[in-house]
Every structure is written in C-alpha cells, then in structure tokens.
N, C-alpha and C positions, 0 to 999 in steps of 0.2 A: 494960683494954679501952677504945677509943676508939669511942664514937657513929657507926659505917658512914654509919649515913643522915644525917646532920648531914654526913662527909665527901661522899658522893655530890650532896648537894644543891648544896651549896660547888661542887663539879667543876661542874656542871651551870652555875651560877653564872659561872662563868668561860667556859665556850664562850660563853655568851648575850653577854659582855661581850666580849672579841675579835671577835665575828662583828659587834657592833652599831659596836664602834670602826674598823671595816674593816680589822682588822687581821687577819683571815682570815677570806676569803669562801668559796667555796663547800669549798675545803680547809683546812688545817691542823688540828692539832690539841691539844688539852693532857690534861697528863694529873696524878698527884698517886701517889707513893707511898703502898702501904697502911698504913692507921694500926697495925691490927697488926703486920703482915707486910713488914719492910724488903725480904723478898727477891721482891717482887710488887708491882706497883702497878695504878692502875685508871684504864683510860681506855677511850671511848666505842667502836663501834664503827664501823665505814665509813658515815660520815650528815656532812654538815654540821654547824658548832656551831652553827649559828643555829635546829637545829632537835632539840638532843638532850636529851632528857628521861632522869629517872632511873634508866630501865627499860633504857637502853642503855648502861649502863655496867658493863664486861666487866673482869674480873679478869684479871691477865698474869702469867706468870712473866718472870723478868728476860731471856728466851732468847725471848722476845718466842708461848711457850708458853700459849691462853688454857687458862683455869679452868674458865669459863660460858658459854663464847659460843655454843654450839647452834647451829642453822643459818644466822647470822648473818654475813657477810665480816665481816674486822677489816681495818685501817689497813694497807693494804704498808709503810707507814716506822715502823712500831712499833720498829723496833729503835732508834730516834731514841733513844727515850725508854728500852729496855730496856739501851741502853749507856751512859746519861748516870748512870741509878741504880746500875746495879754498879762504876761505874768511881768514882764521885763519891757516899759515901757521907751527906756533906753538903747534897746536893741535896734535897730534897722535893716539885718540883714542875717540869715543862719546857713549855714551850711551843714548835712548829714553826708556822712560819708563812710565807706568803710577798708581805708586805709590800712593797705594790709601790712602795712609797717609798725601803724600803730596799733593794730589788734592785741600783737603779743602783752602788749605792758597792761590791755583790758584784763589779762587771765593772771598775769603773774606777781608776785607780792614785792617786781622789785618797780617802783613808781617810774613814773615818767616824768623828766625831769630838765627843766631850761638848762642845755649844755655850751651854748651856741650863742651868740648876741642876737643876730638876727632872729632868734626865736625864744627871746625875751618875753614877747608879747605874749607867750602861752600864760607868761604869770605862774604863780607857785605849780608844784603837783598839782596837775586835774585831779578832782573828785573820778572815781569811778560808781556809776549808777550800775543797780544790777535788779533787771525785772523780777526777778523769781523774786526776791524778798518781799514785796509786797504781792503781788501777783502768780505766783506758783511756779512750780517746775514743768507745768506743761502748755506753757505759753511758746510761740515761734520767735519767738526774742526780739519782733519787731513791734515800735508804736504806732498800736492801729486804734486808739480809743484816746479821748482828751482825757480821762483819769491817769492813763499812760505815762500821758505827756508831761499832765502836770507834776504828777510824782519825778519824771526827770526834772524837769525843769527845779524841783527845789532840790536839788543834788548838784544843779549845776549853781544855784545860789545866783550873785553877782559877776563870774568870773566869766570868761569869755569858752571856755573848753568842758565837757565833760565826755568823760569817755564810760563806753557803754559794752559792759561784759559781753565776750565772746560775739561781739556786733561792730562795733565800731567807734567813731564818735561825732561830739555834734558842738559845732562852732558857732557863737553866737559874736555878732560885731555893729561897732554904733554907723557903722559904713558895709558897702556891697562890697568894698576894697580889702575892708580892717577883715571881712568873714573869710574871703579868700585867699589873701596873704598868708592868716592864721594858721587857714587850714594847710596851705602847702610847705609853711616852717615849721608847724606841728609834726608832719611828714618827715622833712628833711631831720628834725630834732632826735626823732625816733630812729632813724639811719644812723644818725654820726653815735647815737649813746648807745644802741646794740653794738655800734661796731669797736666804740671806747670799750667798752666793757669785756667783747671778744677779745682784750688784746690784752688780759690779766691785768692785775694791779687797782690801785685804787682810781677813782675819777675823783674829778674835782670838775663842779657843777657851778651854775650863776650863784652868784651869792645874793642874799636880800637884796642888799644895795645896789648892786649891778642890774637887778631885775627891775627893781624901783627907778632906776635912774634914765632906765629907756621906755619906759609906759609910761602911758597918759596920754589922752589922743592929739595933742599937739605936737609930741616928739613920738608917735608912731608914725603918725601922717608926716612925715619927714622923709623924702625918697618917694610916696604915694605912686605919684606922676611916671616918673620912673619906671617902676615895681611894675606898673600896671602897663606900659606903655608894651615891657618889654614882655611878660607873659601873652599879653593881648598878641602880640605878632608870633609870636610863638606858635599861639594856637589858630593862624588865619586870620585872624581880626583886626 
C-alpha cells in the first residue's frame, strides 16, 4: 500500500507549480495515477490549480467515471488523462495545458523543437494532433469524449508531448515530477526558439545524439530533488 495522502499532497504540489510557472492559468490540469489502483487515477475537480487543495481531489475510473465527487462538477477534458492511462501503461502522471507559448507552433508549419539541454526531455518534434480531422470542424476543440481522447492519445504514440492544434498541449511522464518538469521546459523551449528565430539567421537545434544522450529515466531524474525542491518553494509549498 502506498501513502494516499503523501500522493495527494504531491498532486496538490504540482497544480500549485504549473499555475505559479504560467504554465496553466485559470485552466489546465494534472492529474497522477492511483498508487494503488492502475486502473483509476486522481485529479482535482473543475477549480483552477492555483487554487486546489487536498480536499479536491477526486478519484476516476479510467472511462473518466468519478469515485467521490459528490456534488462537485469535474474537468470536461478528463478523458485527456483517462485515455493516456489505459492506453500507455507506462505513464504515471499527465499534465494538459494551454501554454500560450506553446500554442503558436500548434498552428504553424514551423515544428517545435529541442533547442536547450534542459528541454531535451521533450524528445524529437511533438506530433501535433488536430480534432477536426477525425471529428469535424464544429467541435469546441476541447476532449470531452474517450473516443477523443483515444484518438489523441495515438498521435501522441510513445513520446512524452503532443501538442494540440489551436488548444494547447498534453504531457504525459513515467513520474508526477518527469510530467511537470516537461511541461515547464516545453514552455521555456518554446520561449528561447521564438525568440532564436526572431533574431534572423539560421538556428541550430539538439541533435539526435545530444537528445539521446539526456533521456531515459535515470538521467532525467538526475537533478529531480532539486528541480522539484525549488519550483515547489516557488510556488508556497
């Protein structure tokens, strides 16, 4: 048996941390497989993360079915997360968000791209997913059905990032740590490469091997402690 409230807290922990990094404001959300129960995970209900405490954290079945939620709305895009965990058994933890950094490269045909060491981790180009193509042009561009979800989810394949036309995008990590880190160097990555790019000339981006050589979860989790100690005080925690 795993410590619930040691996980809950941690959850907690990390909304406080994306909401302070801007890396989702008044929406987004994250969420954390349960330490028992692979086939459920637990994330907050319809609140902002800048403002969720422990008491809002709602148990889900993977069909985006709650457990606890009592008179509470939950997240319309819960299946974000409900089809990242049954599809990707590997996963532990997702984050959605809609980083207004990284929006532009959702719409534009020039990729997004590991410029930075620390945001290695993104791994190659994200795939970008884009609802209309299976689902039409008069959808609200948000995942509110697990057909939705699942159709992202195999856009987003193996890889830790997919990014989601004219919405945003959605971090998947084998840790609550690897999803939020991700998501906040995904952020920063897309800062330094708009603003490489504003500065004419050519860029020069990670190369395979440089990208290879800092992945894999023994030399991500390298700094963890750290990364996490210092965002966590960042944000109150």
């Amino acid at each position: 048996m795993f410590d619930l409230t040691a996980t809950i807290d941690a959850l907690v922990t990390a909304n406080r941390i994306v909401a302070h990094e801007d890396v989702c404001d008044s929406y987004g959300h994250v969420s954390i497989r349960h330490p028992d129960n692979p086939d459920r995970y637990l994330l907050a209900y319809s609140r902002a993360p800048s403002l969720i405490e422990p008491e809002d954290i709602v148990t889900f079945e993977l069909d985006g079915t709650p457990i606890d939620l009592g008179d509470r709305t939950p997240y319309s895009e819960r299946a974000i997360h409900g089809a990242i965990y049954e599809q990707r058994p590997d996963v532990m933890s997702v984050v959605h968000n809609h980083s207004y950094q990284v929006v532009p490269f959702t719409v534009s045909t020039v990729q997004l791209q590991p410029i930075i060491h620390v945001s290695a981790r993104i791994g190659d180009p994200p795939p970008t997913w884009d609802i209309k193509n299976k689902f039409g042009d008069s959808t609200t561009l948000l995942v509110t059905t697990m057909e939705q979800g699942r159709d992202m989810c195999e856009t987003l394949g193996d890889g830790k990032v997919v990014l989601m036309r004219g919405h945003g995008a959605t971090i998947a990590g084998y840790s609550l740590e690897d999803a939020v880190l991700t998501s906040i160097y995904l952020q920063v990555n897309a800062q330094i490469q708009t603003a490489a790019i504003g500065l004419g000339g050519g860029v020069e981006y990670l190369s395979e091997g440089e990208i290879d050589a800092r992945r894999g979860a023994d030399k991500e989790q390298a700094g963890f402690s750290r990364a996490w100690e210092h965002f966590s005080r960042r944000a109150g925690r």
